[in-house]
C-alpha positions in Angstrom: 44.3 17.3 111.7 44.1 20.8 112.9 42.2 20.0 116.0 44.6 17.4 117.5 47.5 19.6 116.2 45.6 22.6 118.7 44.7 20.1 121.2 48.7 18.9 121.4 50.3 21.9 121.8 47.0 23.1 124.1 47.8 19.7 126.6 51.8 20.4 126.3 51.4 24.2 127.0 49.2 23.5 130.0 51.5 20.8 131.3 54.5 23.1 131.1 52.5 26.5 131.9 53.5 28.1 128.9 51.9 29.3 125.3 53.0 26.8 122.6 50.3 28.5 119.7 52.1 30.6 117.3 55.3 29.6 117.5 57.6 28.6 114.9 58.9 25.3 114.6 62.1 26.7 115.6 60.9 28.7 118.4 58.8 25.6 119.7 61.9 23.4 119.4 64.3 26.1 121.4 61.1 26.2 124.1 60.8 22.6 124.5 64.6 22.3 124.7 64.4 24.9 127.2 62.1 23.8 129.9 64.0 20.5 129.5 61.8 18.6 127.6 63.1 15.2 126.3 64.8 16.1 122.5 62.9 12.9 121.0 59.5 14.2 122.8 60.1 17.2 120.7 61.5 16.3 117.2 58.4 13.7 117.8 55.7 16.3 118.4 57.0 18.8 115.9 57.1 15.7 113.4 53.7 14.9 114.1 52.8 19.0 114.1 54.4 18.8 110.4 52.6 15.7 109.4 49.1 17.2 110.0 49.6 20.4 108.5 51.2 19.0 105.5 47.7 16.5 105.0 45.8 19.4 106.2 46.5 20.7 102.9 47.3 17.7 101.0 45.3 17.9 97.4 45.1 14.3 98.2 43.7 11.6 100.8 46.0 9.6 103.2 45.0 5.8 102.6 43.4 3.9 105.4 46.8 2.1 106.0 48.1 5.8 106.3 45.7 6.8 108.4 45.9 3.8 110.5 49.2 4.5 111.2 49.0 8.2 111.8 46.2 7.3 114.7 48.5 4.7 116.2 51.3 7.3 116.3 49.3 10.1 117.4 48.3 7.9 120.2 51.7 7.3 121.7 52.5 10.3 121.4 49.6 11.5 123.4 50.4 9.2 126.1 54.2 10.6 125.9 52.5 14.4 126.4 50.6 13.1 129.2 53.3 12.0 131.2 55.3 15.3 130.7 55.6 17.3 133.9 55.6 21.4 134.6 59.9 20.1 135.2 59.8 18.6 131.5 62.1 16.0 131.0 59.5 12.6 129.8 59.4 10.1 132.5 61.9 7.1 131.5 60.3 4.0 130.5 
């Protein structure tokens, strides 16, 4: 969970030439927002950012049907990143 929370904000930063690491959620939000990144790209991303810390630290074990679904998110979600420019704004589909 850590590593593909690091890689996604490593991709995104690069994409958009800026340092996403240590920012708040807010800060990241305001950032995104900023550059002119698409508002469900974002509230997606910071989702999934919240979602792997919280099972970072989970006490317990996401189920395979969890986990399933977590991969199949993170996976769109990659391709979404990809397609993000250094102008923002997500390509329409």
């Amino acid at each position: 969970h850590a590593e593909q929370s690091a890689a996604m904000l490593a991709v995104l930063g690069a994409r958009l030439n800026e340092t996403l690491t240590g920012l708040t959620r807010n800060q990241l939000r305001d950032l995104l927002r900023a550059r002119g990144v698409a508002p469900d790209l974002g509230s997606d991303l910071i989702a999934t950012l919240d979602r792997s810390e919280a099972a970072r630290f989970s006490a317990t074990h996401e189920s395979p049907i969890e986990l399933s679904d977590e991969i199949t998110n993170a996976r769109a979600l990659w391709k979404r990143l990809a397609a993000v420019g250094p102008g923002a704004e997500e390509p329409s589909t």
